[in-house]
Backbone atoms as SQL, in Angstrom:
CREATE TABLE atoms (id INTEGER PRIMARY KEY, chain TEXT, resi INTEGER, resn TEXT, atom TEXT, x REAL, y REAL, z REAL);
INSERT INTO atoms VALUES
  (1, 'A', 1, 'UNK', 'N', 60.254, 149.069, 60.196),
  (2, 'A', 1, 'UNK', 'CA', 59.349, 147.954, 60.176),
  (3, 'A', 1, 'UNK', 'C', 59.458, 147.247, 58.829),
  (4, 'A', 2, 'UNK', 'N', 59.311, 145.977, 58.848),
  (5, 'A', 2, 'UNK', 'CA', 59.190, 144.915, 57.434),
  (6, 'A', 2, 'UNK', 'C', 58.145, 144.699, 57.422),
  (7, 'A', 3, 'UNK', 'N', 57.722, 144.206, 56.454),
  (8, 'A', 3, 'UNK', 'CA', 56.070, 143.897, 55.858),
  (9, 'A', 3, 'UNK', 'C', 56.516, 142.655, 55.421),
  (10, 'A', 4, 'UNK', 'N', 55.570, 141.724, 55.769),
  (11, 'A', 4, 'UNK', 'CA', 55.995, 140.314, 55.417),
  (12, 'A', 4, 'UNK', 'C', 54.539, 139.898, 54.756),
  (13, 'A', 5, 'UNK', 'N', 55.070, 139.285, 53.914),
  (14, 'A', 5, 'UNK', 'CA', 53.540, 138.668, 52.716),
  (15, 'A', 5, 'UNK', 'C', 53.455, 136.873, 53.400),
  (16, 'A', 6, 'UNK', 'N', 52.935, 136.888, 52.910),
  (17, 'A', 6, 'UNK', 'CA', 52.641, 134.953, 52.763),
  (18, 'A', 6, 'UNK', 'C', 52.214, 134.547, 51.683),
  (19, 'A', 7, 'UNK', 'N', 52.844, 133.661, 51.084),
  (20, 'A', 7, 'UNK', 'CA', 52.395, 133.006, 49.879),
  (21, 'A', 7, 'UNK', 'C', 51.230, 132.675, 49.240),
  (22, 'A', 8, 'UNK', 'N', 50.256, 132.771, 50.289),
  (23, 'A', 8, 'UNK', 'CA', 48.750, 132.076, 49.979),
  (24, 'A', 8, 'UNK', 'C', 47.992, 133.212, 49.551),
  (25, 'A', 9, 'UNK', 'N', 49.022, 134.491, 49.763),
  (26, 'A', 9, 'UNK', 'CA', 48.170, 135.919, 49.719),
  (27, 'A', 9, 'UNK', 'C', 47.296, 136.531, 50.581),
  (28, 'A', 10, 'UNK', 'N', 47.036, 135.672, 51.527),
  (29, 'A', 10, 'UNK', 'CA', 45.923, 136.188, 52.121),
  (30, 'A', 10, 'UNK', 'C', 46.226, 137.390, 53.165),
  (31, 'A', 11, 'UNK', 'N', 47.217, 137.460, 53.775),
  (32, 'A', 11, 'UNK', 'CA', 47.936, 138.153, 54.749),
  (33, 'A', 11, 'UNK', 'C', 49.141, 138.633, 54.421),
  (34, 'A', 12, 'UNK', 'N', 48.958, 140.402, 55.377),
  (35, 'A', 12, 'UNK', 'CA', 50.484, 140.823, 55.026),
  (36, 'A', 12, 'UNK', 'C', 50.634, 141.494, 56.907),
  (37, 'A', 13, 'UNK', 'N', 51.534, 141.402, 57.322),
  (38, 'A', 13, 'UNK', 'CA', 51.916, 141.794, 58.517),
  (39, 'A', 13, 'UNK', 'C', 53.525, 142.711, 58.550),
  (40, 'A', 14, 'UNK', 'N', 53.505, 143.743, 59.187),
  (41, 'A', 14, 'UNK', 'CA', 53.762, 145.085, 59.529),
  (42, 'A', 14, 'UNK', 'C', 54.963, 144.434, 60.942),
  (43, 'A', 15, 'UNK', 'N', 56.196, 143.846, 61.299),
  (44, 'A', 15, 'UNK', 'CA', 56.830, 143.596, 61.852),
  (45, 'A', 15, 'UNK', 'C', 57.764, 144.311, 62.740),
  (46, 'A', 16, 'UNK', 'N', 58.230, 144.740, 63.464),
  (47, 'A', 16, 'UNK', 'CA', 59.658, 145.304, 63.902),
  (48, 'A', 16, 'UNK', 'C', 60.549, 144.328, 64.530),
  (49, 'A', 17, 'UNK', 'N', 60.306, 143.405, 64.944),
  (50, 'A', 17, 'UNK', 'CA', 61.482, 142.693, 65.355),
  (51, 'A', 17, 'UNK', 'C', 61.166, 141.114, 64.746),
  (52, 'A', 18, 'UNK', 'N', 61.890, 140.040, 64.229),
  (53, 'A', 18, 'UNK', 'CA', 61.592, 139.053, 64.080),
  (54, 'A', 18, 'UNK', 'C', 62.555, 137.904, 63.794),
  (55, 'A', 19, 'UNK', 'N', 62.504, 137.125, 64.839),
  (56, 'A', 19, 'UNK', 'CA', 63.863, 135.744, 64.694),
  (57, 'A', 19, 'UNK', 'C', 64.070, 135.012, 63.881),
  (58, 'A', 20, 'UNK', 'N', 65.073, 134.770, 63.102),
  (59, 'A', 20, 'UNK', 'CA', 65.558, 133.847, 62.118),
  (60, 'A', 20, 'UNK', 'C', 65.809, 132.970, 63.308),
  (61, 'A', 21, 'UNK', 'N', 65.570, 131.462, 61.780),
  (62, 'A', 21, 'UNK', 'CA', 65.132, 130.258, 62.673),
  (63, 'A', 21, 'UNK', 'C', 65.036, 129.651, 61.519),
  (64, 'A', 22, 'UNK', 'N', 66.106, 127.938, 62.286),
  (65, 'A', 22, 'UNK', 'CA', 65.921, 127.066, 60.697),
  (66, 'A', 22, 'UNK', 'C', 64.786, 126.321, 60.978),
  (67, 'A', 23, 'UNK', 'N', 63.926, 125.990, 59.909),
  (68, 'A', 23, 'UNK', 'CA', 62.704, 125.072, 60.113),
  (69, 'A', 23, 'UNK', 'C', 63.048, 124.385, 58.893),
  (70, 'A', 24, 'UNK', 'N', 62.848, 122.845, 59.285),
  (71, 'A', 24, 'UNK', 'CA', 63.051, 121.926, 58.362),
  (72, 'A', 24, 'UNK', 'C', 63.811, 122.148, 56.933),
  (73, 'A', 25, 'UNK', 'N', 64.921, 122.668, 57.420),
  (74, 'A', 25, 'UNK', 'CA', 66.515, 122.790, 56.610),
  (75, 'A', 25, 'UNK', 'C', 66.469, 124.049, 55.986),
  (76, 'A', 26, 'UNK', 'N', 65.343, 124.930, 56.193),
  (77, 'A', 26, 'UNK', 'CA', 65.476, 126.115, 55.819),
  (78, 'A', 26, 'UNK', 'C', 65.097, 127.768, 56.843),
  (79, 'A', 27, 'UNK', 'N', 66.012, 128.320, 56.704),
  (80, 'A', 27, 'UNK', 'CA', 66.185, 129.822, 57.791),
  (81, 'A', 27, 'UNK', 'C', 65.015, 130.244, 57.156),
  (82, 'A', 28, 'UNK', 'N', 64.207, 130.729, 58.066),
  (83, 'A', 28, 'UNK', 'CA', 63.067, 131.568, 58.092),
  (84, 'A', 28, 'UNK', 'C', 62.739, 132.246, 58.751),
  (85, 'A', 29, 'UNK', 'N', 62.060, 133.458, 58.513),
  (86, 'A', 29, 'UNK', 'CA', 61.654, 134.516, 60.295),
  (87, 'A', 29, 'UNK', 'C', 60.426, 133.655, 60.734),
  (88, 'A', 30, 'UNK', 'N', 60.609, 134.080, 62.016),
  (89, 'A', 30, 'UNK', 'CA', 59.625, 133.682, 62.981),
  (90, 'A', 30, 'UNK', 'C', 57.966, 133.663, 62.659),
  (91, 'A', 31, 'UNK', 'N', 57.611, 134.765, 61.437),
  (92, 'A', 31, 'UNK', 'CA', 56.665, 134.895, 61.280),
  (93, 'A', 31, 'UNK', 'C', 55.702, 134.056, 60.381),
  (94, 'A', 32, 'UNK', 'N', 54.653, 133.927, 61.076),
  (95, 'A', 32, 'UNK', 'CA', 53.298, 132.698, 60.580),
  (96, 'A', 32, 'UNK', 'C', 52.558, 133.201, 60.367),
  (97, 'A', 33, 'UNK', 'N', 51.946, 133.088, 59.209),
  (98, 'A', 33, 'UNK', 'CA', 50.180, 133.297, 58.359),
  (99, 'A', 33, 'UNK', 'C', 49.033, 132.489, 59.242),
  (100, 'A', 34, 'UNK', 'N', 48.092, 132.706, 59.380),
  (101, 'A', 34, 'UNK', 'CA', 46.857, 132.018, 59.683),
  (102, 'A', 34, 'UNK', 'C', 46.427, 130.837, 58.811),
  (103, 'A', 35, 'UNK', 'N', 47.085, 130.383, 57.912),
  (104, 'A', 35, 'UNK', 'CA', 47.620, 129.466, 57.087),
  (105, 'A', 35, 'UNK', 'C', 48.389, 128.275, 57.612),
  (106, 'A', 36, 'UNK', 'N', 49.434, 128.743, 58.841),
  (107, 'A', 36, 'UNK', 'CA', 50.331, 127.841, 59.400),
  (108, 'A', 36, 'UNK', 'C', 51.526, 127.801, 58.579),
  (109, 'A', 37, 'UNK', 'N', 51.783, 128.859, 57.545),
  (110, 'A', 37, 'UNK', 'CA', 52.696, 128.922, 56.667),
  (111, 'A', 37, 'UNK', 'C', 53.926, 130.219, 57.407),
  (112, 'A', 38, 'UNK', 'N', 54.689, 129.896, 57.007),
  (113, 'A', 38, 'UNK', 'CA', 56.133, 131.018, 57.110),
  (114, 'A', 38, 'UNK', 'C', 56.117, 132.530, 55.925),
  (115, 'A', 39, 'UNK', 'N', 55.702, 133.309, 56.926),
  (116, 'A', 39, 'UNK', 'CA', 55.715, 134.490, 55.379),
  (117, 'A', 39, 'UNK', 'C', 56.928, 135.037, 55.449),
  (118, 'A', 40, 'UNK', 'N', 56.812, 135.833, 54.623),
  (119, 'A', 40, 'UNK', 'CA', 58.136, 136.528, 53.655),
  (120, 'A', 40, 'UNK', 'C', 58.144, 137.795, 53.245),
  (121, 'A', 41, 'UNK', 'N', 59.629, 138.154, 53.322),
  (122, 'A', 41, 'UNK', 'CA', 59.721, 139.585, 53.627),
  (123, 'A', 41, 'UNK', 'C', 60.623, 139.854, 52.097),
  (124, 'A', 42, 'UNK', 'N', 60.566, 140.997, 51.535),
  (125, 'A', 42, 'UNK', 'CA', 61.553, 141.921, 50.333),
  (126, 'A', 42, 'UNK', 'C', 62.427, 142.715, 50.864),
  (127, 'A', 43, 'UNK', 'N', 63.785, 142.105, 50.680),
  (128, 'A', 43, 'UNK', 'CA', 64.229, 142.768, 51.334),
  (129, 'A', 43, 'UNK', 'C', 64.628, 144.601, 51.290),
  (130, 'A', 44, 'UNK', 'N', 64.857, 145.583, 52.032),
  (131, 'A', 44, 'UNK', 'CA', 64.970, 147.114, 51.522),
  (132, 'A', 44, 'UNK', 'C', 66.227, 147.512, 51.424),
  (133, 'A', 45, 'UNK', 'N', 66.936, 148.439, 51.766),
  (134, 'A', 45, 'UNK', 'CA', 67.982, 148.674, 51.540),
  (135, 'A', 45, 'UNK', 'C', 69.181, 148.672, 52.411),
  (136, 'A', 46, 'UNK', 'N', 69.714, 147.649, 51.511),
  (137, 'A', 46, 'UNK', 'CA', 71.325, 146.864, 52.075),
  (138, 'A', 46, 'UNK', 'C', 71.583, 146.194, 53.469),
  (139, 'A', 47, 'UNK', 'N', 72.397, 146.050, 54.250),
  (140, 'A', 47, 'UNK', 'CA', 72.153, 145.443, 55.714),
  (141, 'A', 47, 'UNK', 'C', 71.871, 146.682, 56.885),
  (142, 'A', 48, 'UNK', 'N', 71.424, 146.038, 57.627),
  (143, 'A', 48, 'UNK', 'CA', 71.054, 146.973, 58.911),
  (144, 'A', 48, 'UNK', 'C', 72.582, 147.439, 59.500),
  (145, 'A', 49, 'UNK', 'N', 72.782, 148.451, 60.082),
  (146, 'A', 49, 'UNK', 'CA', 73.961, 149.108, 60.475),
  (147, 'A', 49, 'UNK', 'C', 73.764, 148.558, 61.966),
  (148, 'A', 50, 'UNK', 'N', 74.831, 148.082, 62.732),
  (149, 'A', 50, 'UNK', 'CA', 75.019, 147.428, 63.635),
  (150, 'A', 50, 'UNK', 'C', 76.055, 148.455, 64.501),
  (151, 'A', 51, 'UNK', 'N', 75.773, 148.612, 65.522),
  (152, 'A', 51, 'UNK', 'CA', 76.699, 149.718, 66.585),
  (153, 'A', 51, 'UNK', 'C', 77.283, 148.453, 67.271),
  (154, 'A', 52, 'UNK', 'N', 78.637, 148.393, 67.541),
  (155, 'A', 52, 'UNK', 'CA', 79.367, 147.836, 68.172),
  (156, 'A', 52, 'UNK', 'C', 80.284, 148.471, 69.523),
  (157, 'A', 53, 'UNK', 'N', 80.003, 148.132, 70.789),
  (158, 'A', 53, 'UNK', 'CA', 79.826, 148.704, 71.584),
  (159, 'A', 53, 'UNK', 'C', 81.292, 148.331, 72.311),
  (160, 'A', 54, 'UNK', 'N', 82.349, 147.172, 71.966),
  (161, 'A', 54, 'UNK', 'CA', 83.506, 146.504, 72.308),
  (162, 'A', 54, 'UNK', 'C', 84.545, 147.770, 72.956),
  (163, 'A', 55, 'UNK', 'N', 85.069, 147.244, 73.979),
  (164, 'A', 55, 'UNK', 'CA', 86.145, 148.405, 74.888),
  (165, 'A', 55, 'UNK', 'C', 87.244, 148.713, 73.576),
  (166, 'A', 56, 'UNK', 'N', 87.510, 147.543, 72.625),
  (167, 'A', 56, 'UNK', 'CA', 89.038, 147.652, 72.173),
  (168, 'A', 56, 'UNK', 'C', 88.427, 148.394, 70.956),
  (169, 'A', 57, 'UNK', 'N', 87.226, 148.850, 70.436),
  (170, 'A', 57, 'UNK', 'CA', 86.947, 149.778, 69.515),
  (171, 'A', 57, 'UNK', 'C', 86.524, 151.032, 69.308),
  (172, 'A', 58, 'UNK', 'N', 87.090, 151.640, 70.640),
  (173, 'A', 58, 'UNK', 'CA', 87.146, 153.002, 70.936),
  (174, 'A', 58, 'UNK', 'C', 87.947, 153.607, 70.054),
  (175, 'A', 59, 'UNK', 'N', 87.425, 154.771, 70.169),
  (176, 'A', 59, 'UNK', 'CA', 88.499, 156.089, 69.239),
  (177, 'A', 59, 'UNK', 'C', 89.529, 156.307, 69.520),
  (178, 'A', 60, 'UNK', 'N', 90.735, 156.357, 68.741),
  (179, 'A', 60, 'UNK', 'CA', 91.980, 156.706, 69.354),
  (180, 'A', 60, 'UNK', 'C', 92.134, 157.933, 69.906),
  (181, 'A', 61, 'UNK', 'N', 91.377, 158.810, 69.997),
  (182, 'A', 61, 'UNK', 'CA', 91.148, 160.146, 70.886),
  (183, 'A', 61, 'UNK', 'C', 90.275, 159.982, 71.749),
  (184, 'A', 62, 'UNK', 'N', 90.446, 158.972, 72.220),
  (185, 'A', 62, 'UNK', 'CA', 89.314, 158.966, 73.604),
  (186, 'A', 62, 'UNK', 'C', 89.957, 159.281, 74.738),
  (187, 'A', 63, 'UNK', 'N', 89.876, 160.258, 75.050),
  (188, 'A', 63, 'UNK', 'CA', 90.626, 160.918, 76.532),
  (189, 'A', 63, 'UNK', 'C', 90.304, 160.216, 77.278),
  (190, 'A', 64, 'UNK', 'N', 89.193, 159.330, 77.672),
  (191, 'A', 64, 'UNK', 'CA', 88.705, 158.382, 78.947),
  (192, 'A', 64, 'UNK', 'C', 89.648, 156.686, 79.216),
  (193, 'A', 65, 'UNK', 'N', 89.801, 156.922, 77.593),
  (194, 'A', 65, 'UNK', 'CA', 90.777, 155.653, 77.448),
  (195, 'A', 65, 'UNK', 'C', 92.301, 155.838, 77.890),
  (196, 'A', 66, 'UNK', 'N', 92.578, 157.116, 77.679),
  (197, 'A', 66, 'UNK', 'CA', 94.011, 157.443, 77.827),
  (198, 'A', 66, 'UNK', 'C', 94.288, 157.925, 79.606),
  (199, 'A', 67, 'UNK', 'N', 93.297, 158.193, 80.111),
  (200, 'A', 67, 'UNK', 'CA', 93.767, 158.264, 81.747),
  (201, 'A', 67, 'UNK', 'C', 93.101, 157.039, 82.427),
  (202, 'A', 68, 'UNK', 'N', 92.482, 156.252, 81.843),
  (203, 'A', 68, 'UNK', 'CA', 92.361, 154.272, 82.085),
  (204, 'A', 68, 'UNK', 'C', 94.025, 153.737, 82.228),
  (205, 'A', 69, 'UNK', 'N', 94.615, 154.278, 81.188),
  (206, 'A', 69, 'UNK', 'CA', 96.014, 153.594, 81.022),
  (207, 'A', 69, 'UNK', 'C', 97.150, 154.245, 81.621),
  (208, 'A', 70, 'UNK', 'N', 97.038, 155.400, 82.158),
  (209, 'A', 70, 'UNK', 'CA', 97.670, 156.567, 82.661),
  (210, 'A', 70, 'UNK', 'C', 97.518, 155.706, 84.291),
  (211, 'A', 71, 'UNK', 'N', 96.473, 155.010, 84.870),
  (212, 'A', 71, 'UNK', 'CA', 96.288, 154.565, 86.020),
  (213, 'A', 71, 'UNK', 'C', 97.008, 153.189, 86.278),
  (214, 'A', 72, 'UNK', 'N', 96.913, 152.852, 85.084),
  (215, 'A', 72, 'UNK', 'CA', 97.239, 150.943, 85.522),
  (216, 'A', 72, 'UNK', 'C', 98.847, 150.982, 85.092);
């Protein structure tokens, strides 16, 4: 979860998912203060790890891959 502040201080909100989105020439998350303002997050540590799920980035020991090709 991210914790996102808002500038005005008044609010901090506790997030798990939230859309980047340009608003008037600038990327911002989705998230709004009771303010009508865009709050803001710090970011933690480094980028999120992304699983990539693509057929052609299988393991070269994938036995499932090797009798796929054994067929065709």
């Amino acid at each position: 979860m991210t914790l996102y502040k808002c500038k005005c201080g008044k609010e901090e909100r506790e997030v798990t998912k939230a859309k980047i989105v340009l608003r008037e020439g600038k990327w911002v998350a989705d998230v709004i203060c009771s303010c009508n303002k865009y709050m803001d997050s710090e970011p933690t540590e480094g980028m999120p790890s992304l699983k990539r799920t693509e057929p052609t980035l299988s393991n070269k020991d994938d036995m499932l891959w090797d009798k796929a090709k054994e067929q065709l």
